[in-house]
C-alpha positions in Angstrom: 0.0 0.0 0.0 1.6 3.4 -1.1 1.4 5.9 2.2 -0.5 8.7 1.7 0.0 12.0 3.5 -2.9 11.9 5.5 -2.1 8.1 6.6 1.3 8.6 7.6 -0.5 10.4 10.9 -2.4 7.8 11.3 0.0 5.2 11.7 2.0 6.9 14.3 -0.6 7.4 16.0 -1.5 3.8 16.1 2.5 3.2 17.4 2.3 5.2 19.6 -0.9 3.0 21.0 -4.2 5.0 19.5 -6.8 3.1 18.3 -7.3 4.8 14.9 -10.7 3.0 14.2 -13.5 5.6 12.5 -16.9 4.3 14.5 -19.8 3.8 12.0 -23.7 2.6 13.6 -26.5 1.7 12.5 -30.2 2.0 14.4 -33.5 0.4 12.9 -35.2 3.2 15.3 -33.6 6.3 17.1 -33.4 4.7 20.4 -31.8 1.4 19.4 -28.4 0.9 20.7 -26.4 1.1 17.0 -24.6 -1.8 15.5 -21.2 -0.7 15.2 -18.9 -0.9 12.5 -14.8 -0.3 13.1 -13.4 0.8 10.2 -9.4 1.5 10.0 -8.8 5.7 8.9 -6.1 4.0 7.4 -7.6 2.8 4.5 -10.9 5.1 4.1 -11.1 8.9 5.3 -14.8 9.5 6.9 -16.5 10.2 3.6 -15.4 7.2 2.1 -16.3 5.0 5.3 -19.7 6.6 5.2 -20.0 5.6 1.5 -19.4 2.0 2.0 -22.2 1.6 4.8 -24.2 3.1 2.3 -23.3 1.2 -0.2 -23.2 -1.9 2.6 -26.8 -1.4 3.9 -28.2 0.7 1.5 -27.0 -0.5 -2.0 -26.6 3.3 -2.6 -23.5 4.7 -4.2 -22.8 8.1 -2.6 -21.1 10.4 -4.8 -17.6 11.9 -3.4 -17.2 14.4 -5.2 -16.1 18.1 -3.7 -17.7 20.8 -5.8 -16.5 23.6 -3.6 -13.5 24.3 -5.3 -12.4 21.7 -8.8 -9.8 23.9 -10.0 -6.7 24.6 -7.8 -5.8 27.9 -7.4 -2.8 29.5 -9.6 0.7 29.0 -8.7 1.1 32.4 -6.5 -2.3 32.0 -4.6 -1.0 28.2 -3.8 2.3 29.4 -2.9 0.7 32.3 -0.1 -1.6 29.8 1.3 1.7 27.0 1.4 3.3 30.2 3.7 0.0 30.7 5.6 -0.1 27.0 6.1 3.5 27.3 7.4 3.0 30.3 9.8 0.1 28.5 11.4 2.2 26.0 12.3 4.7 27.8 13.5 2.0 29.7 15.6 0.8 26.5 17.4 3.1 25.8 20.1 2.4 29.0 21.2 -1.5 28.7 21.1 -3.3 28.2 24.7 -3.5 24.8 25.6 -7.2 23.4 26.3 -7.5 23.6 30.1 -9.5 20.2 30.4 -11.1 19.3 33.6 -9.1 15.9 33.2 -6.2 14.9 31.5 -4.6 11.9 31.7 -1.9 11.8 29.4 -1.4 7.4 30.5 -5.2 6.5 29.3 -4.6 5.5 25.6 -5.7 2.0 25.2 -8.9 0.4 23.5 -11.9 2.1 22.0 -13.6 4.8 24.0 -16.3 4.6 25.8 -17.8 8.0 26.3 -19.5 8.0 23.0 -23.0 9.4 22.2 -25.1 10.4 19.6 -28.8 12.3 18.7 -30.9 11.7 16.2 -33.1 14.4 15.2 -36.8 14.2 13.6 -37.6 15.0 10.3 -39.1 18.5 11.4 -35.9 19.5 13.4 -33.8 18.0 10.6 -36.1 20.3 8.0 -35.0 23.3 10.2 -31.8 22.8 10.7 -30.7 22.1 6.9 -32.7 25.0 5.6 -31.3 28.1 4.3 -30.6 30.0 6.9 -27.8 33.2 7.6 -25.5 31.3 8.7 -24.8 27.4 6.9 -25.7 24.8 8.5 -21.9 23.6 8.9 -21.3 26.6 11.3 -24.4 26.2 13.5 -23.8 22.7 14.1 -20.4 23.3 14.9 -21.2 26.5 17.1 -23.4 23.9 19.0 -20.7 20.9 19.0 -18.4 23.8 21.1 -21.1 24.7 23.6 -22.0 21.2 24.3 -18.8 19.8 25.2 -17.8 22.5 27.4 -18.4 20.4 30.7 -15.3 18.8 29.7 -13.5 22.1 30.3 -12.1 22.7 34.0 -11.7 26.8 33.7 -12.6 29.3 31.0 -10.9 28.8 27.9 -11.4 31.9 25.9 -9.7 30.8 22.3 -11.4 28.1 21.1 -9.6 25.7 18.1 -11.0 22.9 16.1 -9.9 20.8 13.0 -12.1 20.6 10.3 -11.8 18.0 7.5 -12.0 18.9 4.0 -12.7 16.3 0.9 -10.0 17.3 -2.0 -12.0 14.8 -4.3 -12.6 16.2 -7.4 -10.3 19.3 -6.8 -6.5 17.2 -7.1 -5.4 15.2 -9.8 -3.7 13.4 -6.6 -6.8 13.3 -4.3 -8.7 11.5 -6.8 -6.1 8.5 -6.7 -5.9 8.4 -2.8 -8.3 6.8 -0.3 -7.6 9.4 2.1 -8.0 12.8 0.2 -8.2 14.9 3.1 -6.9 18.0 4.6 -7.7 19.7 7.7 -8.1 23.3 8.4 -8.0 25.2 11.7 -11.4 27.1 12.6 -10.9 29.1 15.8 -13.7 31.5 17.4 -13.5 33.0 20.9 -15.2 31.6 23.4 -19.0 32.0 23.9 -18.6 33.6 19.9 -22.0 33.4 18.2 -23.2 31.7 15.5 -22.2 34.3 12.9 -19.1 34.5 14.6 -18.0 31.2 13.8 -19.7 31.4 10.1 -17.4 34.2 9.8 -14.0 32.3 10.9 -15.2 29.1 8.7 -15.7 31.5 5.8 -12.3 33.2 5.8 -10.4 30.2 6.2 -11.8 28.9 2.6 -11.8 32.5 1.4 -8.1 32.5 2.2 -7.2 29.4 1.1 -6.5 27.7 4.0 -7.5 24.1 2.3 -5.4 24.4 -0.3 -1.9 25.4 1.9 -2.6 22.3 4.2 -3.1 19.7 0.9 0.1 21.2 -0.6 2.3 21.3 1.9 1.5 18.1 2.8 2.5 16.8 -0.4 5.3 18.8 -0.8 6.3 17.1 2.8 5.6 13.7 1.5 7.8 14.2 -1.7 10.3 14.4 0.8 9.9 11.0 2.4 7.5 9.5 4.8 10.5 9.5 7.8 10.5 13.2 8.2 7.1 13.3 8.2 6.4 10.3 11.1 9.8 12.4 13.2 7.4 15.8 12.9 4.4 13.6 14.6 6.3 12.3 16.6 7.7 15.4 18.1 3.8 16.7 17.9 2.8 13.8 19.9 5.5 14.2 22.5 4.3 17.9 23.4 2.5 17.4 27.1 -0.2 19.7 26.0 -1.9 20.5 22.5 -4.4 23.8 21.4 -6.7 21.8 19.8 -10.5 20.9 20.9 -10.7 18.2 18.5 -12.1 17.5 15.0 -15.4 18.1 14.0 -16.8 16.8 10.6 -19.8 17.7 8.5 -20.2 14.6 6.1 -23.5 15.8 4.4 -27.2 14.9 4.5 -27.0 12.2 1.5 -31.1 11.7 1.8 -32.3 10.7 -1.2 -36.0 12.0 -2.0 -38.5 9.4 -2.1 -35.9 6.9 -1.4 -36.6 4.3 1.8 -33.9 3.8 4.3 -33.2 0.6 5.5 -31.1 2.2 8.6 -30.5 5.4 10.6 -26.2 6.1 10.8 -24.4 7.7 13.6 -20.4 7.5 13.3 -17.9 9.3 14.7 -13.9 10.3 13.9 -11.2 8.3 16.0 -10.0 10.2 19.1 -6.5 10.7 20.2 -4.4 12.3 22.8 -4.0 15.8 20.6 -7.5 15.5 19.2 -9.3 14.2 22.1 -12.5 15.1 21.2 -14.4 14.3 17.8 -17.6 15.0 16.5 -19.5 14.2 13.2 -22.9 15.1 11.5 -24.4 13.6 8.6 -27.7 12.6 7.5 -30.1 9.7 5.6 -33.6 9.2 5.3 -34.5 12.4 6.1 -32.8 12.6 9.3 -29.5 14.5 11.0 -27.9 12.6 13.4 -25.1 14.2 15.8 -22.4 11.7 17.5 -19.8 12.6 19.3 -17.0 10.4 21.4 -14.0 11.5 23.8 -10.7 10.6 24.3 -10.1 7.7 27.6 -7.6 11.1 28.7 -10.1 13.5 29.7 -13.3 11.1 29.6 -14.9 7.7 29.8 -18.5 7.8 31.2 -21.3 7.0 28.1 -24.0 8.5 29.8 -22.1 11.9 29.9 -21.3 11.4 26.5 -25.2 11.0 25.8 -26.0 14.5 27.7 -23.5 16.0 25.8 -25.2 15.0 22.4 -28.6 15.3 23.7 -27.2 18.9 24.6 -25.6 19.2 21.0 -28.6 18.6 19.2 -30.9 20.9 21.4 -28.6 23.5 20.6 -27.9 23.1 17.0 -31.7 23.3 16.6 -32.0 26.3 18.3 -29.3 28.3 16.5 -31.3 27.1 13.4 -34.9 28.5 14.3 
């Protein structure tokens, strides 16, 4: 298997003892207890895993396609966002760390176990996908922040997630990967609004923030995968990290008039600099939120429940 930028992460993050399994459910009704699927972010990135349940349980064929942006930008653009890319970096050690109410920097073994997930009806999933002033990708994330905030032992006024981005359809090399991904920072102060966060989404695309963290991790593969596992690696070792987590949006994929056999919840992997993930994405009609934390600053499910029950109460309130 060739090594892919995005994978080489992945596996030192598995040596170093993470469990980097993507968590995928399915629930005949919303309160079922889902039948999970593990499947390794080695080999898919969450779009693709989502794909294959559908394609699994649905016999549907999901399109993967990103239309947001097909053709890459021209040589001086990609260059300033490549430098932009570079100063964030440079940035982040000095970024406030997360001031979690735990942190146990030992717990990294098996797969979590403060996991939970919402699903909403087809009236709150009506009003939260509709066109609104702010997308739908902005609220839900707005909410994700607020929600998991119990998790936080004292004020933490710069808040920093990673966002995923599908490069399908917009790189001649994305298209021949499994894992054409790239993450870009979003960061809002804390207690921001809605439009706040809309705003900080919006200039990161606007800016070109996507396309500086697919090219300069190319250009860093070209190089070799060993620099690239010795920068994780020194990533990993820092006792602290800036980051939230990871929150991705992968789509209502409803199909009008089409019946679902199945309602899906699933969920990124957690690790020690990401500790918390969260994912929407919808079928049949339906949005469901799920959201899972890392054994280092969590491991009770039914707080993991009240988060998402929390999540989803607010996402539909930003949205009315």
């Amino acid at each position: 298997m060739t090594v892919e930028p995005a994978v080489t992460g992945f596996l030192v993050a598995e040596e170093l003892g993470e469990v980097m399994l993507m968590r995928f459910g399915r629930l005949r009704d919303p309160d079922d207890q889902p039948d999970w699927d593990y499947i390794p972010h080695v080999l898919l990135d969450g779009l693709g895993a989502y794909a294959h349940m559908l394609r699994t349980y649905e016999g549907y064929e999901l399109g993967l396609v990103n239309g947001r942006e097909i053709e890459p930008p021209p040589f001086r653009k990609k260059m300033s966002a490549v430098r932009d890319a570079l100063a964030r970096e440079k940035l982040s050690p000095h970024r406030p760390i997360v001031p979690w109410k735990r942190y146990d920097r030992s717990a990294i073994a098996g797969i979590p176990k403060a996991i939970g997930w919402a699903v909403l009806s087809e009236e709150e999933t009506a009003r939260v996908t509709r066109r609104h002033k702010t997308s739908m990708n902005s609220r839900v994330l707005w909410a994700f922040d607020r929600a998991v905030a119990p998790l936080l032992g004292a004020p933490h006024p710069t808040r920093l997630w990673l966002m995923p981005v599908n490069m399908r359809g917009a790189s001649e090399a994305a298209n021949r990967m499994t894992n054409p991904v790239c993450a870009i920072p979003v960061g809002f102060k804390e207690g921001a609004p809605p439009e706040e966060v809309h705003a900080a989404v919006k200039e990161m695309f606007q800016t070109g923030a996507h396309w500086g963290t697919w090219y300069l991790g190319l250009m860093r593969h070209a190089f070799g995968p060993a620099a690239m596992r010795a920068a994780m690696r020194a990533y990993y070792a820092r006792p602290r990290h800036a980051w939230m987590g990871t929150f991705s949006n992968l789509g209502d994929c409803t199909v009008k008039g089409r019946k679902a056999n199945y309602l899906y919840v699933g969920v990124p992997p957690v690790t020690i600099t990401n500790p918390i993930t969260g994912a929407v994405m919808g079928w049949g009609g339906r949005l469901t939120l799920t959201l899972q934390a890392h054994a280092a600053i969590a491991s009770d499910p039914a707080e993991a429940m009240a988060m998402a029950a929390e999540w989803k109460r607010l996402a539909v309130e930003a949205s009315t």
